[in-house]
C-alpha positions as a Markdown table, in Angstrom:
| # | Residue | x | y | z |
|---|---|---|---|---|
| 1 | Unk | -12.3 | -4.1 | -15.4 |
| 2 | Unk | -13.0 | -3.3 | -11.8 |
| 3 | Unk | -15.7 | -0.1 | -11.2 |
| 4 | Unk | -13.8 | 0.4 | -8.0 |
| 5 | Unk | -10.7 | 1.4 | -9.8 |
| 6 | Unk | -12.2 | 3.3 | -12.4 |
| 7 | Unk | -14.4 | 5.5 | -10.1 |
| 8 | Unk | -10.9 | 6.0 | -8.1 |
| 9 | Unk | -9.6 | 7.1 | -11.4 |
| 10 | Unk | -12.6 | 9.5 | -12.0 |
| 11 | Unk | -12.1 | 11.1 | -8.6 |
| 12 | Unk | -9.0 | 12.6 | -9.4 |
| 13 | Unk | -9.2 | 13.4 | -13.3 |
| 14 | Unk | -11.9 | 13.1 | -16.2 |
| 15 | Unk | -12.2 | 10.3 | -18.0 |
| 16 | Unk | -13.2 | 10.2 | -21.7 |
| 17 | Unk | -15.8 | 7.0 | -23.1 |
| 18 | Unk | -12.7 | 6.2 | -25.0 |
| 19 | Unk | -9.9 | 6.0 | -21.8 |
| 20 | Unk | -12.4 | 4.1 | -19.9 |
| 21 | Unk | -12.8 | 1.3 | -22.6 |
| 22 | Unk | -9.6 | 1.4 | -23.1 |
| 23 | Unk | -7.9 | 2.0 | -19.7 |
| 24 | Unk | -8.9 | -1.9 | -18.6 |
| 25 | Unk | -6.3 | -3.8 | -21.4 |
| 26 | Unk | -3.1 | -2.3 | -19.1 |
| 27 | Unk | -4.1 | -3.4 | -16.1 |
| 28 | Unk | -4.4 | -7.7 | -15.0 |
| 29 | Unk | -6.7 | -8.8 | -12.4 |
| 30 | Unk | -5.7 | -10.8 | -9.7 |
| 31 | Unk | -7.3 | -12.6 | -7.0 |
| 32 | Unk | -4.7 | -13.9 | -3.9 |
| 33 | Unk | -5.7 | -15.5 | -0.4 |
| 34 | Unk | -3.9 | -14.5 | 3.0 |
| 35 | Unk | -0.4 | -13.9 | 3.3 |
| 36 | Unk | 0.3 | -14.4 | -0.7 |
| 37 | Unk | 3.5 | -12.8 | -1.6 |
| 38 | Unk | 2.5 | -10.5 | -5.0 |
| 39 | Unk | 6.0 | -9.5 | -5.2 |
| 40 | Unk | 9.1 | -11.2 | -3.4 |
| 41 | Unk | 12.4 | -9.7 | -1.8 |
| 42 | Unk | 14.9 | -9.5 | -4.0 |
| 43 | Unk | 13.5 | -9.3 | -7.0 |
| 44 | Unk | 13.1 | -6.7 | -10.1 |
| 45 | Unk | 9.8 | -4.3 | -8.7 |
| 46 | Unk | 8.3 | -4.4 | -12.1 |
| 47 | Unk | 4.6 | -3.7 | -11.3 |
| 48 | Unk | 2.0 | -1.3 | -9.3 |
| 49 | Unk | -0.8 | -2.7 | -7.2 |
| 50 | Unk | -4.1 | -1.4 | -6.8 |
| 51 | Unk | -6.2 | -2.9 | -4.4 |
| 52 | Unk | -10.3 | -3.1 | -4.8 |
| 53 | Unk | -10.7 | -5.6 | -1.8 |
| 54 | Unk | -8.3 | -6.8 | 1.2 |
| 55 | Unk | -5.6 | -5.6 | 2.9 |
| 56 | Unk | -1.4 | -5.5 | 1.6 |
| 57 | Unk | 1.4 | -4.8 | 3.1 |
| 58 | Unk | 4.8 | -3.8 | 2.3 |
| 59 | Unk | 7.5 | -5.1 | 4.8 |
| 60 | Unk | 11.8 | -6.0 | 5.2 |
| 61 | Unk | 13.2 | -8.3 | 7.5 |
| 62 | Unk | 16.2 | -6.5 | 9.5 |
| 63 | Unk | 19.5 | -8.1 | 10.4 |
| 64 | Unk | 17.8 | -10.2 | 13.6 |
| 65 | Unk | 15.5 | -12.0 | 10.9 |
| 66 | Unk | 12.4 | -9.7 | 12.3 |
| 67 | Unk | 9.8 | -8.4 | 9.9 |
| 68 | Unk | 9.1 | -5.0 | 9.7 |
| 69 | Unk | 6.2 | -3.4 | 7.9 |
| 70 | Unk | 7.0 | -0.1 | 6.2 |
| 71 | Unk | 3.6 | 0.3 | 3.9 |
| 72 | Unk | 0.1 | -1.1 | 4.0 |
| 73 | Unk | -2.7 | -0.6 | 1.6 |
| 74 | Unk | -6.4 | -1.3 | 2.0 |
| 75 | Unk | -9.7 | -0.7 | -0.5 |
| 76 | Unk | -8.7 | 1.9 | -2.9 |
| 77 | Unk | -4.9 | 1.9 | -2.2 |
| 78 | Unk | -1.7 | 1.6 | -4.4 |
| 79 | Unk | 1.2 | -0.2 | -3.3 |
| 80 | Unk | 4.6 | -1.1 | -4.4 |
| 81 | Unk | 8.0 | -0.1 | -3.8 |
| 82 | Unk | 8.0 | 3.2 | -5.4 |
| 83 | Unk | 12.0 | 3.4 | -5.5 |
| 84 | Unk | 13.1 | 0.5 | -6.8 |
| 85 | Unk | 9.9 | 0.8 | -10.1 |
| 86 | Unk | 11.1 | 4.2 | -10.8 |
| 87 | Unk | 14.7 | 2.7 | -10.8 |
| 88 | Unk | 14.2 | -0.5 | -12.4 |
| 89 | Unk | 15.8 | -1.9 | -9.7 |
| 90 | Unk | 15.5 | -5.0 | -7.4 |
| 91 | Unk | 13.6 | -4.6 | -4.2 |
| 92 | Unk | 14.3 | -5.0 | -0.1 |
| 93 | Unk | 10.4 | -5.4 | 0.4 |
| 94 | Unk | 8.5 | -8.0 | 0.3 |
| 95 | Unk | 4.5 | -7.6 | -0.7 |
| 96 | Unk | 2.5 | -9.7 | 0.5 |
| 97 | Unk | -1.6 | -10.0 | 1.5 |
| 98 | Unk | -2.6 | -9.6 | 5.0 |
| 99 | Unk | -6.2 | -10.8 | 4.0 |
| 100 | Unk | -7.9 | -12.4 | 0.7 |
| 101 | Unk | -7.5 | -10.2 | -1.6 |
| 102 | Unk | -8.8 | -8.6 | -5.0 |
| 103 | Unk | -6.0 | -6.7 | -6.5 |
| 104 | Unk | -5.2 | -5.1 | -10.4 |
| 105 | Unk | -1.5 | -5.4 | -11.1 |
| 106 | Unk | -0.3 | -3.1 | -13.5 |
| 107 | Unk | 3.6 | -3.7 | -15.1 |
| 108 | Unk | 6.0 | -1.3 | -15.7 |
| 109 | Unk | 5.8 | -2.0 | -19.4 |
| 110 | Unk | 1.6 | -1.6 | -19.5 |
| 111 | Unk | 2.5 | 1.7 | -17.2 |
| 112 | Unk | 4.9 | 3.3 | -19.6 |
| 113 | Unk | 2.5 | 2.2 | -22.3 |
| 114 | Unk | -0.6 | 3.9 | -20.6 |
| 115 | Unk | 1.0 | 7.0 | -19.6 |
| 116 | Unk | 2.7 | 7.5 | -23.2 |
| 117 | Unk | -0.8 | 6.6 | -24.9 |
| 118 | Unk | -2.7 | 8.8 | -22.0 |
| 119 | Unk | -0.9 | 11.8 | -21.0 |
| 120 | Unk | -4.0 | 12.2 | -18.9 |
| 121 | Unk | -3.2 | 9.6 | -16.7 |
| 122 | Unk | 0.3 | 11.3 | -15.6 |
| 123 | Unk | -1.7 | 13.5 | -13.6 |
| 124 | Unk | -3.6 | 10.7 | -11.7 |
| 125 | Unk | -0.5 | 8.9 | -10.7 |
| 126 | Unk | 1.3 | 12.0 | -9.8 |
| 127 | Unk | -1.4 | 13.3 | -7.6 |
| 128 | Unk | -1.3 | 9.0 | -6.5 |
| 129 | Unk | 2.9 | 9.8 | -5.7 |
| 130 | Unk | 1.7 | 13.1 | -3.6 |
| 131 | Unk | -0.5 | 11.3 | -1.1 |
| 132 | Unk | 1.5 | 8.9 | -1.2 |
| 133 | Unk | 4.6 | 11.3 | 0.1 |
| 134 | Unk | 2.3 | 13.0 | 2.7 |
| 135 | Unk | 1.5 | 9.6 | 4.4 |
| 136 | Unk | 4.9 | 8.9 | 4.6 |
| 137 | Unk | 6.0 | 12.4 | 5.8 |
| 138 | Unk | 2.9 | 12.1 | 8.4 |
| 139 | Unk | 4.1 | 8.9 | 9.8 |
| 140 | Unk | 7.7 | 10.0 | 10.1 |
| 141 | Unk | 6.6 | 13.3 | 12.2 |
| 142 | Unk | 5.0 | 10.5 | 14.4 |
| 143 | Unk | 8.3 | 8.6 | 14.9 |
| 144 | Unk | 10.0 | 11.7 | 15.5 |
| 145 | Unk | 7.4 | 13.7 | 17.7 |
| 146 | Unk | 5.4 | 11.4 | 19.7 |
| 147 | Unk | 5.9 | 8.5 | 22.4 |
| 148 | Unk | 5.7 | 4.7 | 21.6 |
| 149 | Unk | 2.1 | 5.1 | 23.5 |
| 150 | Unk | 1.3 | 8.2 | 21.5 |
| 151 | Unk | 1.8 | 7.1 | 18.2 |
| 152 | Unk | -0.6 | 4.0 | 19.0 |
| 153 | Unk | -3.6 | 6.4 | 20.7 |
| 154 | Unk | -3.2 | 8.9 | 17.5 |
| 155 | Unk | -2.6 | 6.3 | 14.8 |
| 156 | Unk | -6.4 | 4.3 | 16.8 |
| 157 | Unk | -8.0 | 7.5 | 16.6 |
| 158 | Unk | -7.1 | 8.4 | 12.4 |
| 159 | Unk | -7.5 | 4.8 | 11.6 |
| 160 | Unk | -9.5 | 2.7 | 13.5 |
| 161 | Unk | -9.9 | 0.5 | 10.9 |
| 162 | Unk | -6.4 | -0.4 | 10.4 |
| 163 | Unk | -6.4 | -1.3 | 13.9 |
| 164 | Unk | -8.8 | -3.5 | 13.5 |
| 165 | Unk | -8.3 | -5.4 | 10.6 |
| 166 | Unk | -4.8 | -5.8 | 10.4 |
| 167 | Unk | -2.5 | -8.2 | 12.9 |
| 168 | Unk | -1.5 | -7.1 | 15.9 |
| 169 | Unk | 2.1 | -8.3 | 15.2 |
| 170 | Unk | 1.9 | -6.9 | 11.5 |
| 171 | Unk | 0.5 | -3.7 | 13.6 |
| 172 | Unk | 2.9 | -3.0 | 16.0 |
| 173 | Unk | 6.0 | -3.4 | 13.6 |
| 174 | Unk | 4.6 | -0.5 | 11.3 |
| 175 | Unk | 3.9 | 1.6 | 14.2 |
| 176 | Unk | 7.5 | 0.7 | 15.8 |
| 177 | Unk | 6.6 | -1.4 | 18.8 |
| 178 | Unk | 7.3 | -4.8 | 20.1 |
| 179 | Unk | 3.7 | -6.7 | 19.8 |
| 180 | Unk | 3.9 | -7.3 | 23.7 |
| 181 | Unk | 3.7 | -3.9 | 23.9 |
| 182 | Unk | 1.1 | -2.8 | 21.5 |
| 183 | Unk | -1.2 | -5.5 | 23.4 |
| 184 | Unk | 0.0 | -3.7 | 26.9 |
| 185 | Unk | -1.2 | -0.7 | 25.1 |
| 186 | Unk | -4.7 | -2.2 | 24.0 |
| 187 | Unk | -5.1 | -3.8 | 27.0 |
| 188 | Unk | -4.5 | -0.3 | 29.1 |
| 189 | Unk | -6.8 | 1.2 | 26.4 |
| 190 | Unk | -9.8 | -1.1 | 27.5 |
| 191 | Unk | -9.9 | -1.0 | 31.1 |
């Protein structure tokens, strides 16, 4: 089992000798090249990703046939569609690597299993569902508060490394721009 995602684990609650041997037999390691869909439009969202190396994203294509990227996760991320696992229901997003990637995939059934076999674990994934939330609400006060060219200068400044590891095109849909844009934006930056 991955170190990476058992110290993540530790960070948020205390794990027992006995919870850390046995926390590895729910999850499933899996190790996917660039652009590899984990989990496909349109289909049941039946598992959680973790990831210990790469980069994910989480996107829907709109009515024109554009991508758009609603959720990324790098090192010592989770990703999935949230909704449609707590539902047990089919997803609108597709998940798929932005870069090789090392990921542990747990499934709703192993999930279920963990949390009714380690009540200890609710609280990791809870406080996993909170960040989780605040992202999303801090991206959303972006949209709402902040020019196209503002959301681009803040988002650089929080996360430079985003910036430069993922796509520009991938980029620029998350943030709500066109990509000719976003590289006006970069090019302005620059000079």
């Amino acid at each position: 089992m991955s170190k990476v995602l058992l110290e993540h684990i530790r960070k948020f609650i205390s794990l027992t000798p006995v919870l850390t041997l046995q926390i590895p037999g729910y999850f499933e390691r899996l190790e996917v090249g660039k652009k590899e869909i984990l989990l496909p439009a349109n289909h049941l969202c039946d598992h959680l990703f973790f990831v210990e190396r790469g980069c994910i994203h989480a996107f829907f294509v709109d009515q024109r046939g554009v991508e758009k990227s609603i959720q990324f996760a790098l090192e010592n991320w989770w990703i999935s569609d949230y909704q449609a696992f707590y539902k047990k229901k089919v997803t609108d997003a597709t998940i798929q690597t932005v870069e090789d990637s090392v990921v542990w995939s747990i499934s709703r059934e192993k999930y279920t299993a963990l949390l009714k076999d380690h009540p200890e674990m609710e609280s990791y994934f809870r406080q996993m569902y909170e960040i989780g939330y605040g992202a999303v609400i801090t991206r959303l006060k972006y949209l709402f508060n902040y020019s196209k060219e503002e959301i681009f200068y803040n988002f650089s400044e929080q996360f430079p490394y985003f910036v430069q590891r993922v796509p520009q095109y991938i980029l620029a849909t998350y943030l709500g721009l066109t990509p000719e844009y976003l590289s006006k934006l970069r090019a302005k930056r620059r000079s």
